[in-house]
DSSP file (Angstrom, degrees, kcal/mol; ACC not computed):
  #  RESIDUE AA STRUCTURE BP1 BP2  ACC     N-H-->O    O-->H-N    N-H-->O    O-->H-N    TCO  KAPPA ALPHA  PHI   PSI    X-CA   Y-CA   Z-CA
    1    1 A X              0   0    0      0, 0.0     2,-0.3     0, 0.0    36,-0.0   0.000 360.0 360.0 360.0 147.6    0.0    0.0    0.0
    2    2 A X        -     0   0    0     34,-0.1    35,-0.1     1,-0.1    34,-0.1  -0.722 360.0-105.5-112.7 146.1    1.7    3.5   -0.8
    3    3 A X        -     0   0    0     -2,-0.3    35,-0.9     1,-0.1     2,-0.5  -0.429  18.8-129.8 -83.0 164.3    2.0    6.0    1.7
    4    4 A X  E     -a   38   0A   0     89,-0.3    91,-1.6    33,-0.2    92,-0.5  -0.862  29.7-168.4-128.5 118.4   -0.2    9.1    1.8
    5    5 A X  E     -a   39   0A   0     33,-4.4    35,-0.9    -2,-0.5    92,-0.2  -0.601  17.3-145.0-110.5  64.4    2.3   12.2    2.3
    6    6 A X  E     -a   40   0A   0     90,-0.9     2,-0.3    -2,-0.3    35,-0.2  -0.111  29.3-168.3 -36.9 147.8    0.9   15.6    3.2
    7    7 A X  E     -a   41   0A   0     33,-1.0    35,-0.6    90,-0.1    92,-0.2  -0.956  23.0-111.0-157.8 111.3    3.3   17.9    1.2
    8    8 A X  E     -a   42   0A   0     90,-1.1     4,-0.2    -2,-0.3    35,-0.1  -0.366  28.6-136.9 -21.2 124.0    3.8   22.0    1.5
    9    9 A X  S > >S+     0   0    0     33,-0.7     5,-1.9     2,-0.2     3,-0.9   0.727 101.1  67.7 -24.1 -52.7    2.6   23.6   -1.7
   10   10 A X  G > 5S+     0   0    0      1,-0.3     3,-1.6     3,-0.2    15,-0.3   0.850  95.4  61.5 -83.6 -51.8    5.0   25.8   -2.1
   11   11 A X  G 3 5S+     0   0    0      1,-0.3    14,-1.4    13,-0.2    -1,-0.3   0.838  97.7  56.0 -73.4 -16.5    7.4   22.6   -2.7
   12   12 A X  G < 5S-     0   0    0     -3,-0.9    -1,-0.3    -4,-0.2    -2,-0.2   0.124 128.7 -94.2 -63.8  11.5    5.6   21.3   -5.8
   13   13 A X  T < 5S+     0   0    0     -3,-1.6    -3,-0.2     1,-0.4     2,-0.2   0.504  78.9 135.9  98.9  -1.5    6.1   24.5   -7.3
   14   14 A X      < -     0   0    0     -5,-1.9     2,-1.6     1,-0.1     9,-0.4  -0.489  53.0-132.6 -64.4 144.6    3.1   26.6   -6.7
   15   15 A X        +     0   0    0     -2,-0.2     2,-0.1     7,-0.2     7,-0.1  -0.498  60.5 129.1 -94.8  75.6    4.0   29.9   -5.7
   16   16 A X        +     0   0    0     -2,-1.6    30,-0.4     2,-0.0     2,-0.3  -0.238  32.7 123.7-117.0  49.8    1.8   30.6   -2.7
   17   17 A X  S >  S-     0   0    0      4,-0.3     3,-2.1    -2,-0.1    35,-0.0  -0.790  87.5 -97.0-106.6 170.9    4.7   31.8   -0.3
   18   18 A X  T 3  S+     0   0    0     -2,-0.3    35,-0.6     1,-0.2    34,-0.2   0.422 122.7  48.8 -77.7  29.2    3.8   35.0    0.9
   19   19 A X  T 3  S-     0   0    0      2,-0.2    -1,-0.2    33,-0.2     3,-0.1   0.165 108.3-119.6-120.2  -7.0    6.0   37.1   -2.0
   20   20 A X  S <  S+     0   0    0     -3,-2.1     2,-0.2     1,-0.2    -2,-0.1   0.676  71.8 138.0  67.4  -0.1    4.6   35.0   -4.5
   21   21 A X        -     0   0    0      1,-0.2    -4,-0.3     2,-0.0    -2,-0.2  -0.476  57.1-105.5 -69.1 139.4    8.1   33.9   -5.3
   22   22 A X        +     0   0    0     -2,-0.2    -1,-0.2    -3,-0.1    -7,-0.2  -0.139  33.3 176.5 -62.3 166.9    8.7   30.4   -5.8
   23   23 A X        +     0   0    0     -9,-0.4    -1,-0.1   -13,-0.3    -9,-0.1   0.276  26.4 172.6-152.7  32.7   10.3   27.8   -3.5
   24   24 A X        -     0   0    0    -11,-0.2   -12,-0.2     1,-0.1   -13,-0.2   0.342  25.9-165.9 -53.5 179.0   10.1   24.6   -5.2
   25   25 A X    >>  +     0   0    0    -14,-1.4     3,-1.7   -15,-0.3     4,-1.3  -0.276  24.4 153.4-105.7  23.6   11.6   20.9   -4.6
   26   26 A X  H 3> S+     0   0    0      1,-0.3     4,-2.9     2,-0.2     5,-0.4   0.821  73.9  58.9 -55.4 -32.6   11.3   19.0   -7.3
   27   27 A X  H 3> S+     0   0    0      2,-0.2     4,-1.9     1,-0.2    -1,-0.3   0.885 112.1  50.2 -33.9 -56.7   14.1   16.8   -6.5
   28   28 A X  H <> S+     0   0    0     -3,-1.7     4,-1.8     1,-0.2    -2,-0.2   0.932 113.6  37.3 -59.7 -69.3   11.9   16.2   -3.4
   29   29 A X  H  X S+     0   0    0     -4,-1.3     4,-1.5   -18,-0.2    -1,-0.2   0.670 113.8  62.8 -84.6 -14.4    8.3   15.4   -5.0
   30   30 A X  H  X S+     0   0    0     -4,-2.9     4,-5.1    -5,-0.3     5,-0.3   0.828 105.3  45.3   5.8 -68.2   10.4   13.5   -7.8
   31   31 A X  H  X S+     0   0    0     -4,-1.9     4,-1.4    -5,-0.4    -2,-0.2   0.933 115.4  43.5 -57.6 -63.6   11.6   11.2   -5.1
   32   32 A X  H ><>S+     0   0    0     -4,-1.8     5,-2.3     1,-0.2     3,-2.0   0.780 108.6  59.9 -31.4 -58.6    8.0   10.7   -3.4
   33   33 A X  H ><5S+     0   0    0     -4,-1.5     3,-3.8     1,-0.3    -1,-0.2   0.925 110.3  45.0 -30.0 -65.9    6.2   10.3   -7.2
   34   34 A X  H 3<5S+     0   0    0     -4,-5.1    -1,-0.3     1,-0.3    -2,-0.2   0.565 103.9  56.4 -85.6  21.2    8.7    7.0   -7.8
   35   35 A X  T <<5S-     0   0    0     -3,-2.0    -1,-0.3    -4,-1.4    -2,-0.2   0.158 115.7-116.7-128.7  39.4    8.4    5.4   -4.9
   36   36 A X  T < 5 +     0   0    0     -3,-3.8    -3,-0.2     1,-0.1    -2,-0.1   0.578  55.7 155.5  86.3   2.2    4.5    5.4   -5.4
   37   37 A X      < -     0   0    0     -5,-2.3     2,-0.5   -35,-0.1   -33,-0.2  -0.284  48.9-121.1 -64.2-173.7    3.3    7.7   -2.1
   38   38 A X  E     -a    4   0A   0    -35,-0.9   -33,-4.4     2,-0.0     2,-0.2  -0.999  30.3-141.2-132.1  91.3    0.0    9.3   -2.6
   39   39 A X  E     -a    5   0A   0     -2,-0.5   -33,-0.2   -35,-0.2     2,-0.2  -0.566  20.9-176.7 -96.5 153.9    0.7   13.3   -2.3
   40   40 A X  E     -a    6   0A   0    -35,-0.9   -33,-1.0    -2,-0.2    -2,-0.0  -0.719  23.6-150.6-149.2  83.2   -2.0   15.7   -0.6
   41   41 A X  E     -a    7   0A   0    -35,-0.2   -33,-0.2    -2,-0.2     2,-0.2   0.210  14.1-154.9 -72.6 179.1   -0.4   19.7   -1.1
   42   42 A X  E     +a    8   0A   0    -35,-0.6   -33,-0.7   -36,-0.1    -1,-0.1  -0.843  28.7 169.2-147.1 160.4   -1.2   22.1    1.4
   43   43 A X     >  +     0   0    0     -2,-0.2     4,-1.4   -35,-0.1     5,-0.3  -0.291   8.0 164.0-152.5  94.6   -1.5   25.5    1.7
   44   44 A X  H  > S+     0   0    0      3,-0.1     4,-1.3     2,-0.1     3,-0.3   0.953  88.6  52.9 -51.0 -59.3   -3.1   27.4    5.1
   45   45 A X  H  > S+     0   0    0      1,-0.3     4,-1.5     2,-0.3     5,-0.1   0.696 113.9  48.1 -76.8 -52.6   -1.6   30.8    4.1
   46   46 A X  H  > S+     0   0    0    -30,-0.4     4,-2.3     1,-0.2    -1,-0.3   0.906 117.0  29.0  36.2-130.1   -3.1   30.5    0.8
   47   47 A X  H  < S+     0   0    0     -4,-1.4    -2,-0.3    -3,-0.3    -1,-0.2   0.663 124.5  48.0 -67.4 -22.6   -6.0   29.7    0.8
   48   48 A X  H  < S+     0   0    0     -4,-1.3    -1,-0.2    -5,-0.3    -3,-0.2   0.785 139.9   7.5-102.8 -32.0   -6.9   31.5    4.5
   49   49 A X  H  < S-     0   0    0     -4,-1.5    -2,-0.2    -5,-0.2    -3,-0.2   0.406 100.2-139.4-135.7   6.1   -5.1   34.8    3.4
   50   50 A X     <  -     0   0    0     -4,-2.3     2,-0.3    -5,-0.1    -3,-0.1   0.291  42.8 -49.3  25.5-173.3   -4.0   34.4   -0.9
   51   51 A X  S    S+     0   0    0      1,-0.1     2,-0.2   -36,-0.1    -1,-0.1  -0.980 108.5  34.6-136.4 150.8   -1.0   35.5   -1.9
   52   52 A X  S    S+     0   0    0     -2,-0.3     2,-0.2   -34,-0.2   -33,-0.2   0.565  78.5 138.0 -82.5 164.6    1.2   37.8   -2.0
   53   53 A X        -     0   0    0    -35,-0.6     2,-0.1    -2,-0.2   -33,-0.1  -0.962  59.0 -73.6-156.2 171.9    0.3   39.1    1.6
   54   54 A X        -     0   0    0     -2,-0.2   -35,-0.1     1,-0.1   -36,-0.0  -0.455  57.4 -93.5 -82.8 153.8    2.8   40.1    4.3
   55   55 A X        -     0   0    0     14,-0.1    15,-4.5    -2,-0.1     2,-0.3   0.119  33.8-131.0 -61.2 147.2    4.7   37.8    6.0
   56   56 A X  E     -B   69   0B   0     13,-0.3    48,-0.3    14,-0.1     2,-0.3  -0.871  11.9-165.7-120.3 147.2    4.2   35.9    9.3
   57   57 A X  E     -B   68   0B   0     11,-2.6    11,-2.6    -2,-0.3     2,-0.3  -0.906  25.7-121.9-129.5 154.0    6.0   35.4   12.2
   58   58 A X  E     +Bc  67 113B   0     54,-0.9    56,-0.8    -2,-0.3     2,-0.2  -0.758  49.1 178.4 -76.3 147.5    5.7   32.9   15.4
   59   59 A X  E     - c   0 114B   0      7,-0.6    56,-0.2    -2,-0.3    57,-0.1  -0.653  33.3-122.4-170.0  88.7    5.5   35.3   18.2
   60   60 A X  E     + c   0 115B   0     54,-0.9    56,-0.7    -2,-0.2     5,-0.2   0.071  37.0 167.1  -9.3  92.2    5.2   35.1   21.8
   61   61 A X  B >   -F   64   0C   0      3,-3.4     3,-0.8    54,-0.1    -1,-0.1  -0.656  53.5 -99.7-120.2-178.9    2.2   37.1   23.2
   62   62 A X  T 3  S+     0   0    0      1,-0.3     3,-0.1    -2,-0.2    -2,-0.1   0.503 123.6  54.3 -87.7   3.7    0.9   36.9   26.4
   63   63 A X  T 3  S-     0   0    0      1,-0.4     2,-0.3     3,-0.0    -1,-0.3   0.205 120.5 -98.3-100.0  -2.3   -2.0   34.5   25.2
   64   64 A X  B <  S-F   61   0C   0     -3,-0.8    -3,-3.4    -5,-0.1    -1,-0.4  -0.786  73.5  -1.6 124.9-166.4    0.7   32.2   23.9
   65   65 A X  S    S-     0   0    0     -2,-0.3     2,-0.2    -5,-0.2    -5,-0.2  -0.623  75.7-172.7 -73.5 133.7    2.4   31.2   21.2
   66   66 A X        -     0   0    0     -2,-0.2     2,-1.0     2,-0.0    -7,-0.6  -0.969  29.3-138.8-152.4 105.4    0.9   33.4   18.3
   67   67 A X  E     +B   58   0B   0     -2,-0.2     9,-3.5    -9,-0.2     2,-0.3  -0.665  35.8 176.0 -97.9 119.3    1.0   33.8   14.4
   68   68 A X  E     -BD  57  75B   0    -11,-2.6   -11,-2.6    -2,-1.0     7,-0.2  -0.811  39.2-108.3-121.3 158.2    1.1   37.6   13.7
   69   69 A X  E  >  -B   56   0B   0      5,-1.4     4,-0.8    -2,-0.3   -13,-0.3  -0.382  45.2-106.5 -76.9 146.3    1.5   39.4   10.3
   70   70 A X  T  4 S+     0   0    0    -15,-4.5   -14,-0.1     2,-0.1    -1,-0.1   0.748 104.8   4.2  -3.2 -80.0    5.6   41.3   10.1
   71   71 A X  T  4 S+     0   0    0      1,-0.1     2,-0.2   -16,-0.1    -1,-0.1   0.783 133.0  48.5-112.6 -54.4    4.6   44.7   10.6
   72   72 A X  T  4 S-     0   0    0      1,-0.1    -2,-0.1     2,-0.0    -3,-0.1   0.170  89.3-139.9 -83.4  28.7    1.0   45.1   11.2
   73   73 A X     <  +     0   0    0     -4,-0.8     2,-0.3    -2,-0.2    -3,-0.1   0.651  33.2 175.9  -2.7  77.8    1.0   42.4   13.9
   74   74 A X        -     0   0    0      2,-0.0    -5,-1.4     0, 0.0     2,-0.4  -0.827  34.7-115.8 -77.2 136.7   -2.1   40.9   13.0
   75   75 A X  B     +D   68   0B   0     -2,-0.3    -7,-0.2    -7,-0.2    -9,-0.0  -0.727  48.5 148.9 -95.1 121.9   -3.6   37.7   14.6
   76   76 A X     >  +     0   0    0     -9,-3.5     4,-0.7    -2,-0.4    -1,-0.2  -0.073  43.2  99.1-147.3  32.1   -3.8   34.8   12.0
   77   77 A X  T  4 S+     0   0    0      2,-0.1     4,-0.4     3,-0.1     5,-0.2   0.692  83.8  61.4 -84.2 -17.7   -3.2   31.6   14.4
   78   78 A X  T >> S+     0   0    0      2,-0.2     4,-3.8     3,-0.2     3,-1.0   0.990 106.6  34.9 -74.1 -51.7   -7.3   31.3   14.2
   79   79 A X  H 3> S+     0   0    0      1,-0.3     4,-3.1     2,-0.2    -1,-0.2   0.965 125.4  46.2 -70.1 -28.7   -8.1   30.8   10.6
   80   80 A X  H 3< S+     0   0    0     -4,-0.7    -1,-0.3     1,-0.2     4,-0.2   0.422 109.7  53.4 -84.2  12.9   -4.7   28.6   10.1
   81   81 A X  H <> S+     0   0    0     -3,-1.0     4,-3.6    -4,-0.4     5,-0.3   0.696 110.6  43.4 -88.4 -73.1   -5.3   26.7   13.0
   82   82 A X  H  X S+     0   0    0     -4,-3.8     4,-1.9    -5,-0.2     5,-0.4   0.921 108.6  59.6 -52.3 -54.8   -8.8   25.7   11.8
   83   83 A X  H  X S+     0   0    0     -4,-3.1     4,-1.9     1,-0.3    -1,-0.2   0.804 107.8  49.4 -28.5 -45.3   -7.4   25.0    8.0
   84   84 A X  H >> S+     0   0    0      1,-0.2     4,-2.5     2,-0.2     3,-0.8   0.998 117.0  41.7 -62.2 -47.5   -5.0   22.3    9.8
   85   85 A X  H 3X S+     0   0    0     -4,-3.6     4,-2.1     1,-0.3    -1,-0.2   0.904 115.6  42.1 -71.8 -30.7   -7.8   20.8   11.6
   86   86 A X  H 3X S+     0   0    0     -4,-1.9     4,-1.3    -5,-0.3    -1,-0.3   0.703 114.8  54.8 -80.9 -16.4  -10.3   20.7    9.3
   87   87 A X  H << S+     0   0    0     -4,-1.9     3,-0.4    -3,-0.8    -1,-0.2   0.990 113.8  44.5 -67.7 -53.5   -7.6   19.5    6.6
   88   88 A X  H  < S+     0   0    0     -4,-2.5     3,-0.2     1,-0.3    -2,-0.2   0.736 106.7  53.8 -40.3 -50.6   -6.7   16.7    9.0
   89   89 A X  H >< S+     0   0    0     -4,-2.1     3,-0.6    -5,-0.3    -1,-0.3   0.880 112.1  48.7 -76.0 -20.6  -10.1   15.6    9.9
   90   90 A X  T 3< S+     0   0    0     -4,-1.3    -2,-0.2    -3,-0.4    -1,-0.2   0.581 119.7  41.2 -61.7 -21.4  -10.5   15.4    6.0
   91   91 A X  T >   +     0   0    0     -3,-0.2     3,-0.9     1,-0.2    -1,-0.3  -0.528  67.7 151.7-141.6  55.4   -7.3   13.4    5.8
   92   92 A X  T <   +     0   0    0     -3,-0.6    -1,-0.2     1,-0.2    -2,-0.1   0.757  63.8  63.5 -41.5 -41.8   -7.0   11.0    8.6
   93   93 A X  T 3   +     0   0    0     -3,-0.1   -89,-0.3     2,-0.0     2,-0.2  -0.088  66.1 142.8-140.1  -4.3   -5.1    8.5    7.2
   94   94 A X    <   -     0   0    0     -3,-0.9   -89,-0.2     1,-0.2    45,-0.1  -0.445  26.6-170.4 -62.3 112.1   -1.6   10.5    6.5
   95   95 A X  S    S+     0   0    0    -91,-1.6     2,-0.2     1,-0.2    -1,-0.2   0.160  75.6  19.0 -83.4  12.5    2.2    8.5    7.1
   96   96 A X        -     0   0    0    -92,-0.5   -90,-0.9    42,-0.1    -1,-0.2  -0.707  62.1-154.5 177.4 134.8    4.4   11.4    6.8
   97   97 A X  E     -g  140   0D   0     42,-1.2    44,-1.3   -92,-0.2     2,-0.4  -0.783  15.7-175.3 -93.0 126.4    4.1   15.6    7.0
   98   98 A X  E     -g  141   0D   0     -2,-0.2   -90,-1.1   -93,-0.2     2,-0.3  -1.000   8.6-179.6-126.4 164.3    6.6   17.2    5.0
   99   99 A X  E     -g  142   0D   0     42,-0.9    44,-1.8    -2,-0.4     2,-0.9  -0.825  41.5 -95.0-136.0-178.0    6.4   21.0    5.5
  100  100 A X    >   -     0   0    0     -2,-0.3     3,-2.0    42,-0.2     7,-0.5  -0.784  54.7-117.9-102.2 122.5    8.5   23.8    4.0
  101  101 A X  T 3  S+     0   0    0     -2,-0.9     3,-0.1     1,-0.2    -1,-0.1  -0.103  94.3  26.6 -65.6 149.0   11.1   24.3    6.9
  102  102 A X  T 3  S+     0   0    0      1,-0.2    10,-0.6    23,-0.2    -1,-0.2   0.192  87.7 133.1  96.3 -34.8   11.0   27.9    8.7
  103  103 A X    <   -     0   0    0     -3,-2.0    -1,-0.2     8,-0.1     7,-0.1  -0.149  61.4-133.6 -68.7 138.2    7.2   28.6    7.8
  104  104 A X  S    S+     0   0    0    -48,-0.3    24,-1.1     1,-0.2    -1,-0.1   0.790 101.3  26.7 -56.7 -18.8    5.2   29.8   10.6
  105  105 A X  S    S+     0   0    0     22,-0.4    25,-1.7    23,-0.2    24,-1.2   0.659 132.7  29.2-120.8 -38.1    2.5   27.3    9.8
  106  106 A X  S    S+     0   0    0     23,-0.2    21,-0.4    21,-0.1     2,-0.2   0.943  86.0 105.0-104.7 -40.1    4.0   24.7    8.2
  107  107 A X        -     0   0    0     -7,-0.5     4,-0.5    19,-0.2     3,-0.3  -0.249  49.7-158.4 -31.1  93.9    7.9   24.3    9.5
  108  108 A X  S    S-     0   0    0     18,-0.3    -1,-0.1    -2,-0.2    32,-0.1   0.429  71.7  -8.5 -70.7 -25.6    8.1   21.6   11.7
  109  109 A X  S    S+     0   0    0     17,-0.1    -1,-0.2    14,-0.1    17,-0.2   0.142 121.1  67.9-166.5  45.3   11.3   22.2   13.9
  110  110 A X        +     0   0    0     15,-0.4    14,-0.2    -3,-0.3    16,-0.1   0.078  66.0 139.2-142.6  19.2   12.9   25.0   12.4
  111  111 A X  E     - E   0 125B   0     14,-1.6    14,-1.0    -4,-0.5     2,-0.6  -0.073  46.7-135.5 -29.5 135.4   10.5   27.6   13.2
  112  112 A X  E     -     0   0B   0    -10,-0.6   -54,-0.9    11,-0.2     2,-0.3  -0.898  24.6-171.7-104.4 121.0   11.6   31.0   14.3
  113  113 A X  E     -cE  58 122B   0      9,-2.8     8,-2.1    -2,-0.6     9,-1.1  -0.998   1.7-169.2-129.5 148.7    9.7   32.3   17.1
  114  114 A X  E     -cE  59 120B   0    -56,-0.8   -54,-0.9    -2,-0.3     2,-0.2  -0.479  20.5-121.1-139.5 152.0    9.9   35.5   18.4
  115  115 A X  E >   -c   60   0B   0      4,-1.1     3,-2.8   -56,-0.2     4,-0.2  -0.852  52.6 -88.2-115.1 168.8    8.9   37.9   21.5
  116  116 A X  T 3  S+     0   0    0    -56,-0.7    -1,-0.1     1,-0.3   -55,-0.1   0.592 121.0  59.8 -35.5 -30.0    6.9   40.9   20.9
  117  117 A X  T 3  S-     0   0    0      2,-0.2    -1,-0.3     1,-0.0     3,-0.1   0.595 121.0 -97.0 -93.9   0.2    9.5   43.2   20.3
  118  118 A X  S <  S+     0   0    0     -3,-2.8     2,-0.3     1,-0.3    -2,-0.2   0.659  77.8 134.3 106.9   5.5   10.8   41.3   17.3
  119  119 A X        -     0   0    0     -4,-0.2    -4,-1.1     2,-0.0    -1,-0.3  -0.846  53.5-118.6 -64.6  96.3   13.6   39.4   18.9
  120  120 A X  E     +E  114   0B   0     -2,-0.3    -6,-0.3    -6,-0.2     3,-0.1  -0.484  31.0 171.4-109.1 152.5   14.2   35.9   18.4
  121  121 A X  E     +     0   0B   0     -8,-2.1     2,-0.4     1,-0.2    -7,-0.2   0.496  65.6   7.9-118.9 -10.4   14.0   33.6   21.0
  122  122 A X  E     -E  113   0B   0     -9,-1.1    -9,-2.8   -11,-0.1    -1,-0.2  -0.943  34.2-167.4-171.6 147.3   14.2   29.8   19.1
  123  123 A X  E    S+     0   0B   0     -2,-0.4   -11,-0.2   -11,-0.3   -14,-0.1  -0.176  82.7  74.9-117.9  20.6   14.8   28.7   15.9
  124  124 A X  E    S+     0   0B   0    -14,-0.2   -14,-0.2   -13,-0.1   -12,-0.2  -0.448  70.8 143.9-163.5  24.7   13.6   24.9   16.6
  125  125 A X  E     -E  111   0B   0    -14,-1.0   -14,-1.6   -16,-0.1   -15,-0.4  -0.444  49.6-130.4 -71.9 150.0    9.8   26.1   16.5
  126  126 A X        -     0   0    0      1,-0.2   -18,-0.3   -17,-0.2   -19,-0.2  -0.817  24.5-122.0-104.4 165.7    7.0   23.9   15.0
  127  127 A X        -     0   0    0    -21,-0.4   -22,-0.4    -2,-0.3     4,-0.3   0.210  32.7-102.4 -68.6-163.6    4.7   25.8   12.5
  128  128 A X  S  > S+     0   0    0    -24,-1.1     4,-0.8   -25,-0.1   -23,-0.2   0.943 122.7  38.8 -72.7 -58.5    0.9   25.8   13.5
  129  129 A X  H  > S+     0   0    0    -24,-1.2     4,-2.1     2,-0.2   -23,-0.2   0.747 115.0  55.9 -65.7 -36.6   -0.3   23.1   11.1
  130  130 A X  H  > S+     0   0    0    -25,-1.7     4,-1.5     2,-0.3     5,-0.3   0.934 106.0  54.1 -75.7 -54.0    3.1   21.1   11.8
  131  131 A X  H  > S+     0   0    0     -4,-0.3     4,-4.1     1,-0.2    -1,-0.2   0.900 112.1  42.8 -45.3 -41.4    2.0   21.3   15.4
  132  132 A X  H  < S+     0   0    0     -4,-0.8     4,-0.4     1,-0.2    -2,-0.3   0.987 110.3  52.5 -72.1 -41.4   -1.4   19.8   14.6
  133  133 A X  H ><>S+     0   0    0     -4,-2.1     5,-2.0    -3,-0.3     3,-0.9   0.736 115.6  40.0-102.1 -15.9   -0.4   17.3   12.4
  134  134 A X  H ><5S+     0   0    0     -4,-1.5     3,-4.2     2,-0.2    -1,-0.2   0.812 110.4  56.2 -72.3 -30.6    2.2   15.9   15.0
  135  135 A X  T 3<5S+     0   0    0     -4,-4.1    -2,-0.2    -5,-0.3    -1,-0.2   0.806 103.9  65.5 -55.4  -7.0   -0.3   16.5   17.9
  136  136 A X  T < 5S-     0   0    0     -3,-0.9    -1,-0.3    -4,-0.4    -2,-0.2   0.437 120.4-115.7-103.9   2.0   -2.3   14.0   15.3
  137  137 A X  T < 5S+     0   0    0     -3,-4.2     2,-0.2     1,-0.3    -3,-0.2   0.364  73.8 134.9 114.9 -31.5    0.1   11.6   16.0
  138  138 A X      < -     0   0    0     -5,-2.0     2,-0.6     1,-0.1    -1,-0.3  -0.468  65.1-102.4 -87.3 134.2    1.7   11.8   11.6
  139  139 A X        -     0   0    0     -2,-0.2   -42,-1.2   -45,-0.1     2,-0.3  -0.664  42.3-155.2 -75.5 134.1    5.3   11.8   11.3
  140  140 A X  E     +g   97   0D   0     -2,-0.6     2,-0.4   -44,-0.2   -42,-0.1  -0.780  18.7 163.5-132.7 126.0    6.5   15.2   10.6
  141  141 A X  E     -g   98   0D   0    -44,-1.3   -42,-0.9    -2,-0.3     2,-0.2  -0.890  39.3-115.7-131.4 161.4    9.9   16.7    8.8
  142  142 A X  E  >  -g   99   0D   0     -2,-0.4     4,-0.9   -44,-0.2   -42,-0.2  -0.499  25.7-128.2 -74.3 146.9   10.9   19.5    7.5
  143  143 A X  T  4 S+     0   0    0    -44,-1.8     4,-0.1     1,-0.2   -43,-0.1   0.602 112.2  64.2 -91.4   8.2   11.7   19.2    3.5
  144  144 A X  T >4 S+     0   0    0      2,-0.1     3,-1.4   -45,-0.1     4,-0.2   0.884  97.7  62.7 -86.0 -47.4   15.3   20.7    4.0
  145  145 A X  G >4 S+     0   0    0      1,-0.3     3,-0.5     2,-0.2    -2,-0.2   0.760 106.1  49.0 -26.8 -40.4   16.0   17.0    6.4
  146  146 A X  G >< S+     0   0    0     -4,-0.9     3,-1.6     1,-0.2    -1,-0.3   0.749  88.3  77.4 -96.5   1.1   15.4   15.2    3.4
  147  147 A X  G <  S+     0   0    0     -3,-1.4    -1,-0.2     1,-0.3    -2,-0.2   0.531  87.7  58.1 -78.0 -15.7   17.4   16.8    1.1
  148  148 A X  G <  S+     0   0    0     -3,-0.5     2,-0.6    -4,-0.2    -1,-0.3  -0.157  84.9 101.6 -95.3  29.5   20.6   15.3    2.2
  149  149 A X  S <  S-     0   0    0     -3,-1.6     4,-0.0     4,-0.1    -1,-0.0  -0.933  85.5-101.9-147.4 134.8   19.6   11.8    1.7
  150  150 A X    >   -     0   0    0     -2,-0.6     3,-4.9     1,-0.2     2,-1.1   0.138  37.1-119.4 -51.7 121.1   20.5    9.9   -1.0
  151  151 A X  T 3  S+     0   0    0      1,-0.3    -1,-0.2    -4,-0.1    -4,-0.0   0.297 107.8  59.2 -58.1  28.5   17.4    9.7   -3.4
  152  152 A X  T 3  S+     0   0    0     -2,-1.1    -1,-0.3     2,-0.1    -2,-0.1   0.468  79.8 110.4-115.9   4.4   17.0    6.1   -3.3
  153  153 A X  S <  S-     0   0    0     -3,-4.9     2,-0.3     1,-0.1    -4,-0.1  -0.256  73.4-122.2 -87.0 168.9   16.5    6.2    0.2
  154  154 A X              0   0    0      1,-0.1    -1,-0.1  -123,-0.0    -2,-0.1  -0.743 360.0 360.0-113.3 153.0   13.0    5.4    1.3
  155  155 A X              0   0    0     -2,-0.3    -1,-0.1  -123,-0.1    -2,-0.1   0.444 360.0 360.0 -69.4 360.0   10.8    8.1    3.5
């Protein structure tokens, strides 16, 4: 049976990072493709906010861990917070998250997070959705982790 891979957008080649600039993998979704998974893109930021829009950071508030827009520190952990879950409950059945390393939403342990004043306090951060989909249990990387192993290796 071929494994079912939740996969970043933004690594097949869509440009839905928030600059509208690309950030593909193909090397990446290459590998997955021959060895038969079953790919399921993603995009909260997307779809919850299109693109371009200004950039997000993880950020320490006094209600928690918090995803707010750069400059106009805007609150946008609700609507990407539901996207994960409702994506999840749509998609039980997922053996591996890979997420675009760094992203507030998707990065899985190279998150940046931050304190109010703009300061970073960690680098080792999970995104939002990367948080849900481990709280779900799915094993979760970052797509820069795989990128040093040798493409025949299996995921």
């Amino acid at each position: 049976m071929a494994k079912k891979v939740a996969v970043s957008a933004c690594l097949a080649g869509k440009n839905c990072r928030y600059n509208g600039e690309p950030k593909g993998n193909p090397a990446l979704i290459e590998k997955l493709e021959k060895q038969g998974c079953e790919i399921v893109y993603f995009c909260p930021e997307d779809t919850c906010f299109g693109t371009p829009r200004e950039a997000m950071d993880l950020t320490v508030t006094d209600e928690g861990v918090k995803v707010l827009t750069k400059f106009t520190k805007i609150d946008r952990t609700g609507p990407i917070a539901d996207y994960a879950q409702k994506f999840f409950d749509e998609h039980e059945d997922f053996d591996l998250f890979i997420g675009k390393a760094r992203s507030p939403s998707c990065g899985v342990a190279t998150g940046k997070l931050y304190d109010e004043e703009g300061n970073l306090i960690s680098e080792k951060e999970s995104g939002i959705m990367a948080a849900e989909a481990k709280a779900r249990g799915i094993k979760a990387v970052d797509d820069e982790s795989l990128i040093e192993k040798k493409s025949d290796d299996k995921m």
